[in-house]
Residue, then its C-alpha position, 0 to 999 in steps of 0.5 A: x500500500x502506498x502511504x503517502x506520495x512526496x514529489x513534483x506537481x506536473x499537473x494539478x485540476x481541481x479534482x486531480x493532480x499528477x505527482x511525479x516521484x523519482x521519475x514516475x507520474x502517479x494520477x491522484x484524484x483531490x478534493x477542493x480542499x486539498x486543490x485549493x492548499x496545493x495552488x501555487x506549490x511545486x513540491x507536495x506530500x500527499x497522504x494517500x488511500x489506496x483502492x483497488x478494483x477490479x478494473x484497476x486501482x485509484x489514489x485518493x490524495x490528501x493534504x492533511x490526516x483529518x482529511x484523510x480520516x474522514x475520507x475513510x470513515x465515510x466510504x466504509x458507510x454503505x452506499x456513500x462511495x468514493x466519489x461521494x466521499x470526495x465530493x463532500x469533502x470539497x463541499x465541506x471541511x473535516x471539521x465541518x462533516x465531524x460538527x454535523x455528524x455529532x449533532x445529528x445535523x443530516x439536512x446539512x450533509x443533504x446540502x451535498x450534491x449527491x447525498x440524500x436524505x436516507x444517505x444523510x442519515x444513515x451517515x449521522x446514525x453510523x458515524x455520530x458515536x466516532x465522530x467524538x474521537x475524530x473531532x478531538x484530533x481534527x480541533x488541534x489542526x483545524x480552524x474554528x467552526x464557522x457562525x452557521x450564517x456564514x456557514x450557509x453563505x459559503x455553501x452558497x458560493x460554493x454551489x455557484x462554482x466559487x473555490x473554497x478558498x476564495x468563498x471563504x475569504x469572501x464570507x469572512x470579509x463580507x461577514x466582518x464588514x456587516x452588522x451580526x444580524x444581517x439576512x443571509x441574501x445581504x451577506x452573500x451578496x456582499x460576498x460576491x461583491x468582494x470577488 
C-alpha cells in the first residue's frame, strides 16, 4: 500500500493532480480542499488511500490526516462511495462533516450534491458515536467552526462554482464588514461583491 506520495506537481485540476516521484507520474484524484492548499506549490506530500478494483486501482490524495480520516470513515458507510466521499469533502471541511455528524445535523450533509436524505442519515446514525474521537484530533489542526450564517453563505458560493478558498475569504470579509444580524441574501451578496 502506498502511504503517502512526496514529489513534483506536473499537473494539478481541481479534482486531480499528477505527482511525479523519482521519475514516475502517479494520477491522484483531490478534493477542493486539498486543490485549493496545493495552488501555487511545486513540491507536495500527499497522504494517500489506496483502492483497488477490479478494473484497476485509484489514489485518493490528501493534504492533511483529518482529511484523510474522514475520507475513510465515510466510504466504509454503505452506499456513500468514493466519489461521494470526495465530493463532500470539497463541499465541506473535516471539521465541518465531524460538527454535523455529532449533532445529528443530516439536512446539512443533504446540502451535498449527491447525498440524500436516507444517505444523510444513515451517515449521522453510523458515524455520530466516532465522530467524538475524530473531532478531538481534527480541533488541534483545524480552524474554528464557522457562525452557521456564514456557514450557509459559503455553501452558497460554493454551489455557484466559487473555490473554497476564495468563498471563504469572501464570507469572512463580507461577514466582518456587516452588522451580526444581517439576512443571509445581504451577506452573500456582499460576498460576491468582494470577488
Amino acid at each position: 500500500m502506498i502511504a503517502y506520495l512526496n514529489g513534483l506537481l506536473t499537473h494539478t485540476s481541481p479534482s486531480m493532480v499528477h505527482v511525479e516521484v523519482n521519475g514516475v507520474g502517479y494520477e491522484v484524484q483531490i478534493s477542493l480542499n486539498t486543490y485549493s492548499r496545493l495552488e501555487g506549490k511545486e513540491k507536495v506530500r500527499l497522504l494517500i488511500h489506496q483502492q483497488f478494483r477490479e478494473d484497476g486501482q485509484t489514489l485518493y490524495g490528501f493534504h492533511d490526516q483529518p482529511e484523510k480520516d474522514m475520507f475513510v470513515q465515510l466510504i466504509g458507510i454503505t452506499g456513500v462511495g468514493a466519489s461521494t466521499a470526495r465530493m463532500m469533502l470539497s463541499s465541506m471541511r473535516p471539521d465541518e462533516i465531524a460538527q454535523a455528524i455529532s449533532k445529528g445535523d443530516s439536512r446539512l450533509l443533504e446540502r451535498v450534491k449527491g447525498i440524500g436524505k436516507k444517505t444523510a442519515e444513515r451517515i449521522v446514525l453510523e458515524l455520530k458515536d466516532k465522530m467524538s474521537k475524530l473531532s478531538v484530533q481534527m480541533s488541534g489542526s483545524l480552524p474554528a467552526a464557522i457562525p452557521t450564517q456564514e456557514q450557509d453563505a459559503l455553501q452558497a458560493l460554493i454551489a455557484l462554482g466559487i473555490p473554497r478558498a476564495t468563498a471563504e475569504t469572501a464570507v469572512k470579509k463580507a461577514a466582518s464588514a456587516l452588522p451580526p444580524d444581517q439576512p443571509l441574501e445581504t451577506l452573500i451578496k456582499k460576498a460576491l461583491q468582494s470577488i
